[in-house]
C-alpha positions as CSV (number, residue, x, y, z in Angstrom):
1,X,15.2,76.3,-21.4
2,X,17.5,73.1,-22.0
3,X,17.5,72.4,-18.7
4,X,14.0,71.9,-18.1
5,X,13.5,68.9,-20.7
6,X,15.0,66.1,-17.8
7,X,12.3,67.7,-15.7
8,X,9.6,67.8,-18.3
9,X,10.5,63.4,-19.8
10,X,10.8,62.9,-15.8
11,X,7.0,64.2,-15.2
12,X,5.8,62.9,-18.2
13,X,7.1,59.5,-17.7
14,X,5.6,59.8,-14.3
15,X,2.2,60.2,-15.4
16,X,2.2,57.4,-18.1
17,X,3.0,55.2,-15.8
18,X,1.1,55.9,-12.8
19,X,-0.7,52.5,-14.0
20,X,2.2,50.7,-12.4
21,X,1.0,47.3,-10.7
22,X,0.4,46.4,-7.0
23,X,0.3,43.8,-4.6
24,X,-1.1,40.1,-6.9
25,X,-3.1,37.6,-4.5
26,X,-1.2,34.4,-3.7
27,X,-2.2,31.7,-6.2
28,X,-4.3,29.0,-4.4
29,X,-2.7,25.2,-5.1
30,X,-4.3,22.1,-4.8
31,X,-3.1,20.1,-1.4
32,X,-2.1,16.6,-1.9
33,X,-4.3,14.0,-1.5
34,X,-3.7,11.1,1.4
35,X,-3.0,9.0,-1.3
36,X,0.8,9.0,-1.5
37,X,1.5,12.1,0.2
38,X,4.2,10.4,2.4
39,X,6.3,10.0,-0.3
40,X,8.4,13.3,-1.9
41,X,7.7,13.6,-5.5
42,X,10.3,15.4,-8.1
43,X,10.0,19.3,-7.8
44,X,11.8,20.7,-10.9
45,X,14.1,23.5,-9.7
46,X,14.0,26.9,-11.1
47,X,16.8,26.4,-13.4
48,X,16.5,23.3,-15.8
49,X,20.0,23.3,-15.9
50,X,19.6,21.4,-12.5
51,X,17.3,18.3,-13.7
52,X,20.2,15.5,-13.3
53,X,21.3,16.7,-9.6
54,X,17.3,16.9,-9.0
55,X,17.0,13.4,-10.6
56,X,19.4,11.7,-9.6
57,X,18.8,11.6,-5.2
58,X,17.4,7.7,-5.0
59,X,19.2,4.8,-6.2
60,X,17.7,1.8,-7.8
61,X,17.9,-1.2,-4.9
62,X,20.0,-4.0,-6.7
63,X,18.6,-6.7,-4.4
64,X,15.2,-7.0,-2.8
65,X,12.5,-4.2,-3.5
66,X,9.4,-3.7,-1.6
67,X,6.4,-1.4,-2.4
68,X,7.5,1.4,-0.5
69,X,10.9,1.5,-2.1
70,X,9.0,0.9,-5.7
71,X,6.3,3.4,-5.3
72,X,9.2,5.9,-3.6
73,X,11.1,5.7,-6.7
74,X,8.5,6.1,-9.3
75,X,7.1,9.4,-7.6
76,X,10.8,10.9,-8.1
77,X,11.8,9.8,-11.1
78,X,8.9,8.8,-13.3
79,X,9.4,11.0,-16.6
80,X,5.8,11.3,-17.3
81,X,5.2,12.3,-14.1
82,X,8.5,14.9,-14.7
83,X,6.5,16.6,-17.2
84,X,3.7,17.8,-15.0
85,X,6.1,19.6,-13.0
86,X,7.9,21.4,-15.4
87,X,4.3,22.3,-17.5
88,X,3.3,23.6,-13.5
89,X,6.9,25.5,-13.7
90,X,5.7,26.8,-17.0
91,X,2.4,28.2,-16.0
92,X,4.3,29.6,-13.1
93,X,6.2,31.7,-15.8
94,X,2.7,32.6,-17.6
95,X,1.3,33.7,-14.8
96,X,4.2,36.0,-14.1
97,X,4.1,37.1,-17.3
98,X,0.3,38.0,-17.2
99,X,0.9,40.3,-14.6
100,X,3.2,42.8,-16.4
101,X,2.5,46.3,-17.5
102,X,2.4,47.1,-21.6
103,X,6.0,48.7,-21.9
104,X,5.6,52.4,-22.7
105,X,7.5,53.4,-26.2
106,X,10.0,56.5,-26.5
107,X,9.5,58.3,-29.9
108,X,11.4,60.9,-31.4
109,X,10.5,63.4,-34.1
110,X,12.3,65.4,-36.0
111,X,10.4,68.3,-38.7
112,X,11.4,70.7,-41.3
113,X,14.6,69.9,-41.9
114,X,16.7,68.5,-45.1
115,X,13.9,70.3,-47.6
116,X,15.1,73.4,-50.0
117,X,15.3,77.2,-48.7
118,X,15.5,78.4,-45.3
119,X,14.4,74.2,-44.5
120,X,18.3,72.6,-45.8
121,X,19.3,72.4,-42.7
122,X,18.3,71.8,-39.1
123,X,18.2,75.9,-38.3
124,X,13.9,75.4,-38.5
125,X,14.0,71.7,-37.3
126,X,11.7,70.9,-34.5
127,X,12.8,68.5,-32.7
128,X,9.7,65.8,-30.2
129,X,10.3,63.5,-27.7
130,X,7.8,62.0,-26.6
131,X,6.9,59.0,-24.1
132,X,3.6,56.5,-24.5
133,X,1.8,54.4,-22.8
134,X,-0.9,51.7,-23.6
135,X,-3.6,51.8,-21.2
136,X,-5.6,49.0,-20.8
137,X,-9.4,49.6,-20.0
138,X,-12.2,47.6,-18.7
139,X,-9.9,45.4,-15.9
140,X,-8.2,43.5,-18.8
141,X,-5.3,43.0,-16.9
142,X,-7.0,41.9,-13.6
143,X,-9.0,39.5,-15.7
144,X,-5.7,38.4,-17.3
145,X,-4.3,37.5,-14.2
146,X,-7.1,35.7,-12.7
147,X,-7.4,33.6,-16.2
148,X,-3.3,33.2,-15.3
149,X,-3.8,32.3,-12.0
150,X,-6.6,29.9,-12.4
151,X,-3.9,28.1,-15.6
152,X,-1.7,27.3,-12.4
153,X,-4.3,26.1,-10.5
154,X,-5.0,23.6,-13.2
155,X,-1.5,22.4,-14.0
156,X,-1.2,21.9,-10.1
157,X,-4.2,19.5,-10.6
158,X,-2.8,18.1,-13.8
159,X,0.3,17.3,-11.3
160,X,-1.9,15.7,-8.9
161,X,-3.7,13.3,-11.0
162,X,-0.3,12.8,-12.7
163,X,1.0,11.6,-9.0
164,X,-1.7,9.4,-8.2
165,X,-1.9,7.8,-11.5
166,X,1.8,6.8,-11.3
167,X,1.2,5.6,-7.6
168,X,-1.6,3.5,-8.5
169,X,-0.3,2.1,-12.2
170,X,3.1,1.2,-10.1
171,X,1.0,-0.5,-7.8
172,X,-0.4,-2.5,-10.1
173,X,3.1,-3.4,-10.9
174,X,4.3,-4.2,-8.7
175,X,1.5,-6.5,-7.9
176,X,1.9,-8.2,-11.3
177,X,5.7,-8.9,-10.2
178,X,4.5,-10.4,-7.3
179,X,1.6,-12.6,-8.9
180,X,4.6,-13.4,-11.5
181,X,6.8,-14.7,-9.0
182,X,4.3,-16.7,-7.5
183,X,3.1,-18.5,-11.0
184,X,6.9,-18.9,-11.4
185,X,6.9,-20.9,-7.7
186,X,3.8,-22.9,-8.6
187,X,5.1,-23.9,-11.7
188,X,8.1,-24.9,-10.1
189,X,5.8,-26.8,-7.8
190,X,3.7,-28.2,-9.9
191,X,6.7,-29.3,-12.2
192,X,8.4,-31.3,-8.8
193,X,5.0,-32.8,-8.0
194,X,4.6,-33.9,-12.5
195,X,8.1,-35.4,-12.3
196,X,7.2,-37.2,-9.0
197,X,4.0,-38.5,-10.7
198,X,6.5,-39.9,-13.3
199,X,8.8,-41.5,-11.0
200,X,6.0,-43.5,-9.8
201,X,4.6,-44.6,-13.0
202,X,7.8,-45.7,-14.3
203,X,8.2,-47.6,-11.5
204,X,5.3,-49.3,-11.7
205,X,5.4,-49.5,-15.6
206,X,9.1,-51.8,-14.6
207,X,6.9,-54.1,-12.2
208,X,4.3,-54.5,-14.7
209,X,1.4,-53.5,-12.7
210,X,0.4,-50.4,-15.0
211,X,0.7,-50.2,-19.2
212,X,3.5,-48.4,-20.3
213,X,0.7,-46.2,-22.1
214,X,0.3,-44.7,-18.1
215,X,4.0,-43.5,-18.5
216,X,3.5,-42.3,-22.1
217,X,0.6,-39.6,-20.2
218,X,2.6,-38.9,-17.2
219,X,5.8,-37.5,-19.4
220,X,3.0,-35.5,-21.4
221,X,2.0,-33.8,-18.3
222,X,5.3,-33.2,-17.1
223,X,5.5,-31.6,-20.4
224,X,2.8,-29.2,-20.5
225,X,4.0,-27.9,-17.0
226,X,7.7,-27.4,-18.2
227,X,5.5,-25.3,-21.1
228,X,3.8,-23.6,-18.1
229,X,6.6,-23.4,-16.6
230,X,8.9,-21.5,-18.8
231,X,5.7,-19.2,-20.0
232,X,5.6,-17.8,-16.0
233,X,8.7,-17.4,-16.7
234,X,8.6,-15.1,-19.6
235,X,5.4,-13.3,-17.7
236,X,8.1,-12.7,-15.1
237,X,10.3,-10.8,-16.9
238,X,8.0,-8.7,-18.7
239,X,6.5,-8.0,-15.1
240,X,10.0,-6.7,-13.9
241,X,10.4,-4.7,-17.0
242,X,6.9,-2.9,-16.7
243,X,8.2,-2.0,-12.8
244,X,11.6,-0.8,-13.9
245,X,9.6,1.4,-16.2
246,X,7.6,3.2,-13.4
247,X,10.3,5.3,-12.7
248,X,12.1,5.6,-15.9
249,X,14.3,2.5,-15.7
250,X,15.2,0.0,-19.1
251,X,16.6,-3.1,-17.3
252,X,15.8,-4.4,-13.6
253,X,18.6,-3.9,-11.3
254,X,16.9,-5.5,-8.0
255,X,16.9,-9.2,-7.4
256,X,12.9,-9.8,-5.9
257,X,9.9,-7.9,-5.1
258,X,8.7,-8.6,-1.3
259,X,5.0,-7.7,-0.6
260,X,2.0,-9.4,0.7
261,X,-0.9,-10.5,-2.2
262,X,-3.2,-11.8,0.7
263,X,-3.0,-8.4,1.7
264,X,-7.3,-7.2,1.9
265,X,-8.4,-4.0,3.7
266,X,-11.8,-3.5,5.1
267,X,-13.8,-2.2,2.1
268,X,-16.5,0.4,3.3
269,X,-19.7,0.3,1.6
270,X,-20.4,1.8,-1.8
271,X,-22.4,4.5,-0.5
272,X,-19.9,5.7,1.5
273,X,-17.0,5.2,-1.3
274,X,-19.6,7.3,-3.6
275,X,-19.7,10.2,-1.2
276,X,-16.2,10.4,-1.4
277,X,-16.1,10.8,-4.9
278,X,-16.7,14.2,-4.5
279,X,-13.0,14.4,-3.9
280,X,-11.7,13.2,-6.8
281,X,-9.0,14.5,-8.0
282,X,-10.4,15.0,-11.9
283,X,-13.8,16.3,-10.2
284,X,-12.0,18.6,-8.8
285,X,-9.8,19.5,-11.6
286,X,-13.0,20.2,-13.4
287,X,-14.1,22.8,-10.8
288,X,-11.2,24.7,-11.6
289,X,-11.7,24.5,-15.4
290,X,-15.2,26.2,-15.2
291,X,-13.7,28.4,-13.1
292,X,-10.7,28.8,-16.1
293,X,-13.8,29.3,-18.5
294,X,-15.8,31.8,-16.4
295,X,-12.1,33.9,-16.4
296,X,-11.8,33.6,-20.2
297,X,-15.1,34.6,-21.0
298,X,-14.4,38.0,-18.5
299,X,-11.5,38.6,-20.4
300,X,-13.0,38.5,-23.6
301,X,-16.2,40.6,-22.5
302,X,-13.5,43.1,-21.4
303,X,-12.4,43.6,-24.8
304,X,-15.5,45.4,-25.7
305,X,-13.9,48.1,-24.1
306,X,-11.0,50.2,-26.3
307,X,-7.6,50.5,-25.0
308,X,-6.4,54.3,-24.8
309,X,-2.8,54.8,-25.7
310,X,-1.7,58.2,-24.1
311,X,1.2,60.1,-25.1
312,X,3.2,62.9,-23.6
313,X,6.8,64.5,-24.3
314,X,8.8,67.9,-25.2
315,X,9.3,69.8,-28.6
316,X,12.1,71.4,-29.1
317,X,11.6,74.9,-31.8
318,X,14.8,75.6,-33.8
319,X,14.4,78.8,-35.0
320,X,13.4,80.5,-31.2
321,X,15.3,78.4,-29.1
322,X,12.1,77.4,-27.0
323,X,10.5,74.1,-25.4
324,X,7.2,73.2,-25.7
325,X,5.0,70.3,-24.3
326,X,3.0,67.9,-25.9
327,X,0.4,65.7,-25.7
328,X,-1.8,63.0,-27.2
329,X,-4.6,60.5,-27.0
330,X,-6.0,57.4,-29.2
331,X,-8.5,55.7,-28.8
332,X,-10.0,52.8,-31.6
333,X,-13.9,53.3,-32.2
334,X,-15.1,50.0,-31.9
335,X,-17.4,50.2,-35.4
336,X,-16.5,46.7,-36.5
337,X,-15.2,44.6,-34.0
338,X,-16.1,44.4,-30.5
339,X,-14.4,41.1,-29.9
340,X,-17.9,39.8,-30.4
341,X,-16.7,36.7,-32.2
342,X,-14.2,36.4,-29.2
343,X,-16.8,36.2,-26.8
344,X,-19.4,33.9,-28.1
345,X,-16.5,31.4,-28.5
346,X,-15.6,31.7,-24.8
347,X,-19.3,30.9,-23.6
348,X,-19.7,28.0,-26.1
349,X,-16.4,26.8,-24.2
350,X,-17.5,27.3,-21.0
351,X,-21.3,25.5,-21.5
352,X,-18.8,22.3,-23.1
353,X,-16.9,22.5,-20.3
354,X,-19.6,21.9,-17.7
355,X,-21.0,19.3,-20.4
356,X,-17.4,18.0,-19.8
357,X,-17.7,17.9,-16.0
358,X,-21.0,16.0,-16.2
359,X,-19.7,13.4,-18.4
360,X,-16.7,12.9,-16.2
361,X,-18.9,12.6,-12.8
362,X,-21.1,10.0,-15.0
363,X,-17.8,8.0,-16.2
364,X,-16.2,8.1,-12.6
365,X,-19.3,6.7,-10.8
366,X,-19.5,3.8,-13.5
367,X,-15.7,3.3,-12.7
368,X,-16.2,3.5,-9.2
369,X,-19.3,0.6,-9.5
370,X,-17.3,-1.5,-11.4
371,X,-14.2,-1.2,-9.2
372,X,-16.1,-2.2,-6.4
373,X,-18.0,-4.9,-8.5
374,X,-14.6,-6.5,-9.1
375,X,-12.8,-6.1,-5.0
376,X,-16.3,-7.6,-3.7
377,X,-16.1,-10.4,-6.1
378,X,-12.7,-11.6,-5.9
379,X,-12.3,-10.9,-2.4
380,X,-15.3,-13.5,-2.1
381,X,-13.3,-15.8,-4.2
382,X,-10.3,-15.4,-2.5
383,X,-11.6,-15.9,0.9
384,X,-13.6,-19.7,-0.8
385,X,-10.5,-20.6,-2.5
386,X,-8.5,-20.2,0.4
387,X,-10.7,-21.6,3.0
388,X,-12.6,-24.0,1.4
389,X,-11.1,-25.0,-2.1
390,X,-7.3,-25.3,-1.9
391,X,-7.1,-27.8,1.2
392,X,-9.6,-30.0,0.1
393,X,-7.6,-30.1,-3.5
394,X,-4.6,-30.1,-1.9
395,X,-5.9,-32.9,0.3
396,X,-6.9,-35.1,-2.6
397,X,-4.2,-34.8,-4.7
398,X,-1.7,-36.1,-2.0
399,X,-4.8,-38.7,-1.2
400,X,-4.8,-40.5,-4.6
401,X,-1.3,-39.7,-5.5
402,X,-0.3,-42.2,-2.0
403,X,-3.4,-44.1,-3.0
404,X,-1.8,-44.7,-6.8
405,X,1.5,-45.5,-5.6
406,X,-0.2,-48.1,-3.1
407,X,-2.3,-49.9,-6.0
408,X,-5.6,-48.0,-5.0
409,X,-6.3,-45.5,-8.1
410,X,-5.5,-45.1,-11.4
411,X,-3.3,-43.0,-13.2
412,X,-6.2,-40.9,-14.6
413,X,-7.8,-40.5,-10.7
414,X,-4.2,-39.1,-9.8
415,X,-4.1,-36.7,-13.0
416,X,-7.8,-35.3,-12.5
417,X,-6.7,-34.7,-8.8
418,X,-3.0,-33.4,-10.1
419,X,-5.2,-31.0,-12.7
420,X,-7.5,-29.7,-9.8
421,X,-5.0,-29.1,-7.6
422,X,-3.2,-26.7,-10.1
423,X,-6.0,-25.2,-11.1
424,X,-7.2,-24.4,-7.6
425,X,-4.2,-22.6,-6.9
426,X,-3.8,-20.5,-10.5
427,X,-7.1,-19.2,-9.9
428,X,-6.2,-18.5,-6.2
429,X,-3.6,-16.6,-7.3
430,X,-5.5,-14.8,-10.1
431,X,-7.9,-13.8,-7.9
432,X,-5.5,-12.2,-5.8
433,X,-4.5,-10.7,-8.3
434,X,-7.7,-9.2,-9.3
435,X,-8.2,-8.3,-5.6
436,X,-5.2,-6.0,-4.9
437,X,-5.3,-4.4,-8.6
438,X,-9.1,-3.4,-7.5
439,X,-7.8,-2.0,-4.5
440,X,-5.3,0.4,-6.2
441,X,-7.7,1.0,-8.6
442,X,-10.5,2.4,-6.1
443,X,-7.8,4.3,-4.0
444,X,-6.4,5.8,-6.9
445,X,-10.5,7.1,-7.8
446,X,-10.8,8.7,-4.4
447,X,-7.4,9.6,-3.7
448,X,-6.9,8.0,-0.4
449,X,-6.0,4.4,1.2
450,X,-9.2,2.4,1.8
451,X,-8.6,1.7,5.5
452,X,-8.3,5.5,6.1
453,X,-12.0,5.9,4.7
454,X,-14.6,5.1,8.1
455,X,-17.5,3.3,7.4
456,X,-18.3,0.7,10.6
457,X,-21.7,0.1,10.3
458,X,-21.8,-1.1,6.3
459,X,-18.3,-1.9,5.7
460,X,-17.3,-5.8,4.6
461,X,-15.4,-7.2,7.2
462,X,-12.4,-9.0,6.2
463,X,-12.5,-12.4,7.8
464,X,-10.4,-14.0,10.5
């Protein structure tokens, strides 16, 4: 009879676990958006003993950087972007881990034995073995998994809005750089052109023609743009600092930044940028997450439904040398609690979740119209300034300045021309500014490069 109880734990265990798990669908993820996708992004490796090797494949340029290089860098080694991948590597592991089987328990019994009389010893023991099993009832686990699956789903999302985010803030600065360095080159302009101002004053203060009150003014001016002067200056180095921080940097290794601020795409109407709102990377997100909530509140209606815990096993009878089998079933009676509580939560969840969704299509239009609001208006300005305002100021300045040193004007014609001259071309360059900070702002709402969105017949033509 001993040699049937590997048989009898073999079929036993056999039967417990004839719940064993099958084929899982493949996990849908989110495709990159046209935004960016040129560029590699850090992948965290399986192992996060592999981070610095991972890390550590681009080099920071030590003399001139462009955009590409900037933006390149950023998507590889930006830390906040670092921590989307490993949360996505972490819901990896939870989904895994929703998948798996309850582990079945081994439990041994031993009766009547150690007790007084004919019981002191182990001659009238009886000896079980026995193997259980939780089994899960109304598609718990298939719910679980879908709840799982869906948690991936978002943290790939969470990834993607974490990668467009970084490509459009480093865009940003990398434009401020730029903008920096031209305040820094207009300042030193404008302090050349001050200084030449000066020159002629004092030389006409020496011949007498002018009171040496005229001289008095023009070193004041010169002055105020030293103060402008070293203030671009400072502007310029927090500007490198903010880059330098896109991907994870403390101190700016390159020399320059190189890109174009006259740079101005054809904008497509606002209709047609609405419609592709759709695509949004957080809309979409949000999808997903009532999707996530529709899952959670499945699971939670499924545990209405008891879980059975089944046993099985062998007995082994002292006193006749025999083997028996045994068996057993439990069940909770769900008197009390029928996860009830559970599942009212999970819908009020799910109705603030699509409240959530609403908001967030409400907030992105608004975004969207004010975006658009601020690339119409300063790419109006830009296109005036450039065409219309700076030659004429330009043109004046150099007018009265030859026109001052000739006898013509007076010193305060040749500093209201010096003053709208420099003004012209700081708000020039502001509005360029404005301009391509609008532009990555709207890419970075619908996920894709403006010139790639086709809109012929409403679109505002960039002027030639």
């Amino acid at each position: 009879m001993r040699s049937k109880l590997p048989t009898a734990i073999g079929v036993i265990l056999a039967v417990v676990l004839c719940g064993a798990p099958g084929s899982d669908a493949d996990v849908s993820r989110p495709k990159p958006h046209a935004l960016g996708k040129e560029f590699a992004s850090f992948q965290p490796p399986q192992h996060a003993a592999a981070t610095d090797s991972a890390s550590a494949r681009i080099e920071e340029p030590t003399g001139v950087i462009t955009l590409r290089q900037a933006l390149a860098l950023a998507l590889m080694k930006n830390p906040e972007l670092a921590v989307f991948s490993w949360e996505a590597r972490a819901r990896e592991a939870q989904a895994l881990q929703a998948r798996l089987l309850p582990n079945p328990e081994l439990d041994v019994e031993v009766e009547n034995f150690g007790g007084t009389g004919v019981f002191g010893g182990l001659d009238e023991a009886e000896t079980t073995v026995q193997l259980g099993q939780l089994v899960e009832l109304g598609g718990k686990r298939s719910k679980r998994k879908r709840a799982a699956a869906l948690d991936q789903d978002l943290a790939g999302w969470d990834y993607e809005i974490g990668r467009i985010q970084v490509f459009t803030e480093t865009s940003k600065a990398f434009v401020d750089v730029l903008v920096a360095q031209k305040r820094t080159e207009l300042n030193d302009e404008f302090v050349r052109l001050a200084e030449q101002v000066l020159d002629a004053v004092a030389e006409r203060v020496r011949a007498g023609k002018v009171s040496p009150i005229e001289e008095v003014k023009a070193r004041v001016a010169l002055s105020v743009r030293l103060i402008e002067k070293g203030r671009a200056e400072g502007e310029l180095s927090a500007a490198r600092k903010v880059l330098t921080a896109a991907w994870g940097g403390t101190e700016p290794t390159f020399s320059a930044a190189q890109g174009d601020l006259e740079r101005s795409p054809e904008v497509p109407s606002f209709e047609a940028l609405s419609e592709r709102m759709a695509d949004n990377p957080e809309m979409a997100r949000w999808l997903v997450e009532i999707e996530r909530g529709r899952a959670s509140l499945e699971t939670e209606r499924a545990g209405r439904f008891p879980d059975v815990r089944l046993r099985g096993g062998v007995r082994y009878i002292s006193p006749t040398d025999d083997w028996a089998f045994v068996a057993g079933l439990s069940i909770p009676i769900p008197v009390f609690n029928r996860n009830q509580g559970a599942t009212l939560e999970a819908q009020y969840r799910l109705a603030k979740t699509e409240e959530q969704r609403r908001a967030l299509h409400v907030r992105a239009q608004a975004a969207l119209a004010s975006t658009y609001q601020r690339l119409s208006s300063a790419r109006n300005e830009a296109i005036s300034l450039k065409n219309d305002v700076l030659p004429g100021a330009r043109s004046a300045f150099e007018a009265t300045g030859e026109g001052f040193r000739q006898g013509k004007f007076g010193y305060l014609d040749v500093l209201d021309a010096q003053r709208t001259f420099f003004e012209a071309q700081a708000r020039y360059t502001e509005a360029l500014a404005v301009l391509q900070k609008a532009i990555a702002d709207a890419e970075g709402l619908l996920g894709e490069p403006l010139d790639k969105i086709e809109d012929p017949a409403e679109g505002i033509r960039e002027e030639k």
